[in-house]
N, C-alpha and C positions, 0 to 999 in steps of 0.2 A: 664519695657517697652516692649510692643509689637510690628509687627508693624500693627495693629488693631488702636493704640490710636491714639484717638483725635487729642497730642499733634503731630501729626507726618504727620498730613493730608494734611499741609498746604507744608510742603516739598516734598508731595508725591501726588500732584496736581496743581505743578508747570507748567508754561508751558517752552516749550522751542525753544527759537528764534536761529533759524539757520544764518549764515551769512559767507558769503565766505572768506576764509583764505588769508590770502595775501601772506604765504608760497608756495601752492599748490593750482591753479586753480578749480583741483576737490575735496580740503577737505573746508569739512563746520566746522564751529566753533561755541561757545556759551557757555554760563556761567551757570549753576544749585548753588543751596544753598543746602546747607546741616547742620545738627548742628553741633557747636565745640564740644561740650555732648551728644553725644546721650541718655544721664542716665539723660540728663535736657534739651528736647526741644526747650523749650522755652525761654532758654538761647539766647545766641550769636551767630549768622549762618557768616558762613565762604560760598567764594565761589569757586568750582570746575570749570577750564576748559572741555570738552569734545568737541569731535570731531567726523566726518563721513562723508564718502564714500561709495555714497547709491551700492547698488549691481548693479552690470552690468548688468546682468539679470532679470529683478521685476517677470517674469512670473516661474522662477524657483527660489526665494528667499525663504530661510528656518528660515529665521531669523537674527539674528548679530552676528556677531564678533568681541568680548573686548581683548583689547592687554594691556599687560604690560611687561617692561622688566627695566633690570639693577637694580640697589640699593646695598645695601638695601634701599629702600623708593621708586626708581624711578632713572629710566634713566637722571638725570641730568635736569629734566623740559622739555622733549622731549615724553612724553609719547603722546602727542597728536598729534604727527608730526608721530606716527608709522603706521597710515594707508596708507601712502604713499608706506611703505616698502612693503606691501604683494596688493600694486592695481595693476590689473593686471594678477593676478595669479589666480589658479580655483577657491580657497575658495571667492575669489570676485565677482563669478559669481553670487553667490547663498548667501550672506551674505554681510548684511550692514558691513563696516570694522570700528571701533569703537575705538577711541582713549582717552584718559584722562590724567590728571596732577594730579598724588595723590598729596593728600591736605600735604604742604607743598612747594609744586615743582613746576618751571613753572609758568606757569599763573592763576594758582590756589593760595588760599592764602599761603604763601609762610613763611617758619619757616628759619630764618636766623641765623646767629652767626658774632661776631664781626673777621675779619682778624687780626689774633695774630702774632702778632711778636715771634722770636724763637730766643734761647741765645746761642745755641750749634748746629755747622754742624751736615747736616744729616748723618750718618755714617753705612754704611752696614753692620762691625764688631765694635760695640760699646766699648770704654775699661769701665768695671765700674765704674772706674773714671768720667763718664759721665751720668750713670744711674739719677742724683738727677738732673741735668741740663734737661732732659728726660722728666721727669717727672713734674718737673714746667713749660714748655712748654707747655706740656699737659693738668697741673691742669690749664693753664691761658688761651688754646684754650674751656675749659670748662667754664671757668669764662665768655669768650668772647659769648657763647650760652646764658647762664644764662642772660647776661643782654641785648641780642637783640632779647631771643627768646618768650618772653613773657608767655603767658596761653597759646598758642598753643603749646609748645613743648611737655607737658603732654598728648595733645590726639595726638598726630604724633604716632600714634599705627597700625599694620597690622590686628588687630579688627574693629577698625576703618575705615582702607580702603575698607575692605569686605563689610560693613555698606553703606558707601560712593558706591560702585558699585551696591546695589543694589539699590538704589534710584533711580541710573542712569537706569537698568532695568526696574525698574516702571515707568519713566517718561518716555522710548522707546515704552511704549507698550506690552513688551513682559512677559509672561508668563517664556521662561527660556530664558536663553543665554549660549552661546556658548563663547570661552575661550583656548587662547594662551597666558601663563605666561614663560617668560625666565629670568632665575639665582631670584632675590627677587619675581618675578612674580607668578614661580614655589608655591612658598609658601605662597603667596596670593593667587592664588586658590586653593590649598589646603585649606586653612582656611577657602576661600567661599564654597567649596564642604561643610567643615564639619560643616559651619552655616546654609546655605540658601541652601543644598544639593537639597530637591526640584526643587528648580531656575536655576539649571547648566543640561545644556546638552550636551554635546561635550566636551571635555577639554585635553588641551596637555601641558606636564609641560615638559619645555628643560631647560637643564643644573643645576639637583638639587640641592638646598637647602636640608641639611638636616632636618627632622622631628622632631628630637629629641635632637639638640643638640642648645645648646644657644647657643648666637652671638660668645663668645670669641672663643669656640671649630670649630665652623665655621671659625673663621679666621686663629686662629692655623692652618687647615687641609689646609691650601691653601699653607704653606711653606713646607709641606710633601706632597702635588701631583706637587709641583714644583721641588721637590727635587727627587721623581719617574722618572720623566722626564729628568732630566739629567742626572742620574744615566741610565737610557736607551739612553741617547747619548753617554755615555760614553763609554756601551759596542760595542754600532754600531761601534763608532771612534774607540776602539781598534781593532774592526776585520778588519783596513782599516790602522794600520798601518802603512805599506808600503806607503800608498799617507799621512797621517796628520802627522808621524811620533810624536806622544803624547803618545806613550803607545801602548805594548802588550796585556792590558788587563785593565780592566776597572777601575781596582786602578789605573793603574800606567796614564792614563789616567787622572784620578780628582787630581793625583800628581802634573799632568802639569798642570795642571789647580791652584792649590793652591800657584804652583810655580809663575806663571805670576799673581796674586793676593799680595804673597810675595810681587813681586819685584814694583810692583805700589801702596803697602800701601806707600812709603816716595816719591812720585812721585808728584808733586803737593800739594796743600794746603788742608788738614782735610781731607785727604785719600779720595778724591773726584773722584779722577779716580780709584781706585780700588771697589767706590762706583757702577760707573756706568759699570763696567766690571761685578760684582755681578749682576745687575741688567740685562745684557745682556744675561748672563748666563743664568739665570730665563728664560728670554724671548723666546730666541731662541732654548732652550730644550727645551720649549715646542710644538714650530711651525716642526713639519717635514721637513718641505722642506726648512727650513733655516740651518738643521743640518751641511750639505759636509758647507754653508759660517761658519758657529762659529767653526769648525774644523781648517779651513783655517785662519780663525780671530786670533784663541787661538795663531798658533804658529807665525802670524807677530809680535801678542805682544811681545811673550816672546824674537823676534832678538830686537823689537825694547826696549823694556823696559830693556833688559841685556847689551842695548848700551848707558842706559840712555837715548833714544831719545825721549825726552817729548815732543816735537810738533809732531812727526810721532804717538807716543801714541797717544795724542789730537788726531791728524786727523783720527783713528782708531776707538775712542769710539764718536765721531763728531755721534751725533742726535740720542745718547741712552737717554733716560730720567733719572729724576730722583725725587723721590716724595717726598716729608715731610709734615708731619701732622701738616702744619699751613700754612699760606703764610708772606708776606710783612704789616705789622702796616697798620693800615689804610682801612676804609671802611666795607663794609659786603659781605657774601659771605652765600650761599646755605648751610644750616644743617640739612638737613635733614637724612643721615645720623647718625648722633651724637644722633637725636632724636630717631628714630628708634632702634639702636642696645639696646639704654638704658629696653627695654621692655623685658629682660632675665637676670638676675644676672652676676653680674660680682663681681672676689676677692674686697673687701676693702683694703688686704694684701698687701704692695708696693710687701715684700719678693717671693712674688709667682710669679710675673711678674720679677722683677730683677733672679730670678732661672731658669726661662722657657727661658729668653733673653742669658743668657751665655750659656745654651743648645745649642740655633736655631744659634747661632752666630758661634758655631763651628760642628753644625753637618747640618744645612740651610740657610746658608749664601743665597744659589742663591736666584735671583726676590727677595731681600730685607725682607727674610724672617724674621729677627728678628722683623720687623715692625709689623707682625702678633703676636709678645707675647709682645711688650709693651706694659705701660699702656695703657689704653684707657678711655674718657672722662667719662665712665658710671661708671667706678673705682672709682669716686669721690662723686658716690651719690647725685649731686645735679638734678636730673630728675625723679622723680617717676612717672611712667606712672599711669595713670587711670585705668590696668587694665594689668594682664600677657597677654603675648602673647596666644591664645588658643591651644589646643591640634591638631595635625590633626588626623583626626580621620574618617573612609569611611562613606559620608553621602549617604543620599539617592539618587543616581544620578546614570548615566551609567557610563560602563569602559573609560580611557582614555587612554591617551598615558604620556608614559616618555620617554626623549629624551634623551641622555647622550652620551658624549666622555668620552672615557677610562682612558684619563691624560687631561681631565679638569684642569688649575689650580688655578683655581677660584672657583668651586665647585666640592671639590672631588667626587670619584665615588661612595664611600661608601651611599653617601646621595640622589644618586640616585638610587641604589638598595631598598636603607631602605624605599625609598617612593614608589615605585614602588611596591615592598612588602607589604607598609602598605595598600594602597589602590586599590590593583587587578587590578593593569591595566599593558598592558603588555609595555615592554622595546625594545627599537631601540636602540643599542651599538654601537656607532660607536669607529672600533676597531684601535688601535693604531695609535691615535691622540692625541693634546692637543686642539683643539678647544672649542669652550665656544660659546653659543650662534647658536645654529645651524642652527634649520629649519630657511627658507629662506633667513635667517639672513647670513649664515654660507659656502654657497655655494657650498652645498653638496647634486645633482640631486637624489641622490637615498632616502635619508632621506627625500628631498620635496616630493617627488614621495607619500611615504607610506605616509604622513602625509596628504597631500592634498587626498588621497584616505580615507583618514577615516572622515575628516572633512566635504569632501563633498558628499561622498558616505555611509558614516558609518563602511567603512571596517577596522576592525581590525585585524591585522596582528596578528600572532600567539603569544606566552607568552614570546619568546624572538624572536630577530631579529636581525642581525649581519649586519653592512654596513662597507664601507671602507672609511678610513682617506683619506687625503692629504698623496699622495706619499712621501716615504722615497727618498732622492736624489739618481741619477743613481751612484754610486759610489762603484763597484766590491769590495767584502771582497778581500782579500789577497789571491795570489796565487803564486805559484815558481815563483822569479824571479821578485816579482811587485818593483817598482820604486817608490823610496820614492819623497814624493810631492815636486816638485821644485827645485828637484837635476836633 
């Protein structure tokens, strides 16, 4: 198939009815078709949400601008609620702002799974005694795909979605388009640069996806840039001493830390508060400016959990989260996830996941790291996508931008280098942070700044480019005489 053919004319001379959102005043909304096969036209058409926010400006308009973020797949069925986020701002001046539901998500045709019931608490330090409970969870949130997700789960492919935006390009009107991908997004235009490289003009990829690594290595790398992260609160907390009193040094530091973990595994039912202390952990090594509270947090645990005081604990870890890979019996719930990751290999081997799990569990407990090397649903082989994922590869298109924090930990940094590298465009670091999702998203004026300067101006900043995080808290390292915290 080209997209010359016949079969493809009727999708690619659609028209498209606009009509006002009942979200947002100024986005308009509408529905396009697209096929579930692109490799059989004339098959089965699915329909696409999109969305827009004509340019402020018509007398200086250069074109559009397509958003996507979150996934893998998509933000949660919100991709078309994203022009909201950047109206207002310069790129709006001079750019239609352009929203979509990849197909799957949202108000697009939608790939579901059944809500599985689970037999075993979630557990942050799993005993293997628990791995096979794990694991039939898992194999039964697969089962739960399998029978709600129909013939669509095999084309829920990031080929597919690239396929799906340009359609949307041709029924805009436009020759190319312009192009903001954040975390899944990232690598969806990537994919579109190395299909339809022609068609892209502008493009900024924040918070990478790596290029080269399938889904499972992508998730593995997020309990190693979480574990980066705390390991640099750790040394902060030790040179401060004298106020957290946790340690002189950054072992003795994660001591205290493993110490109030210790003493809240028997604390509660199925290690549930030590669950959500792990996940705390996670969290708040990665936020900067939460580090002086999770210093201060560590040592009320460790008085209250050495007093056994389980409701002062409760009230402690009071509104940390906590996730497991199923919900409550009953109903349906969004998978597109599930569908998406299956489009890169994963082990068959239970052994390789129960090895990796006793690893992460004693050397990346924090943010729920072991969650990242359990099975996962594409371990079961019941989804064979239509087609691998494709290579990214530099097409014919101009330089862009890469966006990246340093302690991402969601998408390590490695995978922003390696795309930045792969495709010559130059990199915006923003240095010692954990943020995810940054331009406008992210709240960081200097990163809007250079980014809104290339987008609407074309100015690209030099090969690399250094900005500043969210401030570390005001919190003096150690000097003669400092006063331990709360003495």
């Amino acid at each position: 198939m080209t997209w010359d053919d016949a079969e493809l004319r009727d999708f690619l001379t659609q028209q498209i009815t606009w009509k006002p959102s009942d979200f947002d005043d100024n986005l308009e909304v509408a529905f396009i078709e697209v096929p579930l096969d692109y490799a059989d036209p004339s098959g089965e058409r699915i329909e696409l949400a999109i969305s827009r926010i004509p340019a402020a400006d018509p007398r200086r308009r250069r074109g559009v601008l397509l958003f996507l973020n979150g996934g893998p797949g998509g933000d949660g069925g919100l991709g078309r609620l994203l022009p909201t986020r950047l109206a207002g701002t310069p790129p709006h001046e001079v750019y239609d702002l352009i929203g979509f539901d990849p197909r799957g998500t949202g108000e697009s045709a939608r790939i579901e799974g059944e809500a599985s019931p689970t037999t075993t608490p979630f557990d942050s330090r799993p005993p293997d005694s628990a791995f096979a409970a794990i694991t039939a969870d898992m194999k039964e949130r697969d089962q739960g795909c399998v029978r709600a997700g129909g013939t669509l789960r095999r084309h829920i492919t990031t080929a597919n979605n690239a396929r799906d935006m340009n359609v949307i390009r041709v029924l805009l009107g436009e020759e190319r388009i312009s192009y903001v991908g954040w975390a899944y997004g990232t690598l969806l235009g990537a994919v579109y640069g190395a299909m339809f490289g022609a068609h892209l003009d502008r493009s900024v990829l924040d918070s990478s996806v790596h290029p080269d690594w399938d889904w499972r290595t992508q998730f593995a790398s997020q309990a190693l840039a979480v574990r980066e992260n705390v390991d640099l609160w750790a040394q902060w907390a030790a040179e401060r001493d004298g106020f957290f009193g946790l340690g002189d040094s950054a072992g003795r530091v994660l001591a205290s830390v493993e110490s109030v973990a210790e003493s809240l595994a028997p604390l509660g039912e199925n290690a549930a508060l030590r669950t959500s202390f792990d996940g705390l952990v996670g969290t708040m090594g990665a936020a900067r400016g939460k580090w002086r509270e999770l210093g201060t947090l560590i040592g009320e645990l460790r008085e209250a959990a050495g007093a056994g005081d389980i409701e002062r604990v409760r009230g402690l870890l009071a509104g940390q989260t906590r996730w497991r890979p199923g919900t409550a019996a009953g109903g349906l719930r969004d998978a597109v996830l599930e569908a998406v990751t299956c489009e890169t290999p994963w082990p068959t081997d239970l052994e390789i996941y129960y090895r990796d799990m006793r690893e992460f569990r004693g050397s990346r407990p924090y943010g729920f790291g072991v969650m990242r090397a359990q099975p996962w649903v594409a371990a079961f082989r019941t989804c064979v996508p239509t087609e691998p994922r494709p290579a990214v590869t530099r097409g014919d298109y101009p330089k862009g931008l890469v966006v990246q924090a340093d302690g991402d930990p969601f998408d390590h940094l490695p995978g922003a280098l390696a795309m930045a590298e792969r495709l010559g465009h130059p990199l915006i670091l923003v240095r010692d942070s954990g943020a995810h999702e940054i331009y406008r998203l992210g709240g960081n004026a200097q990163v809007d700044a250079l980014v809104d300067a290339y987008l609407v101006d074309g100015e690209l900043p030099p090969a690399r480019v250094e900005c500043a995080g969210e401030p570390r808290p005001d919190v003096p390292a150690d000097a003669n005489g400092a006063a331990r915290h709360g003495s």
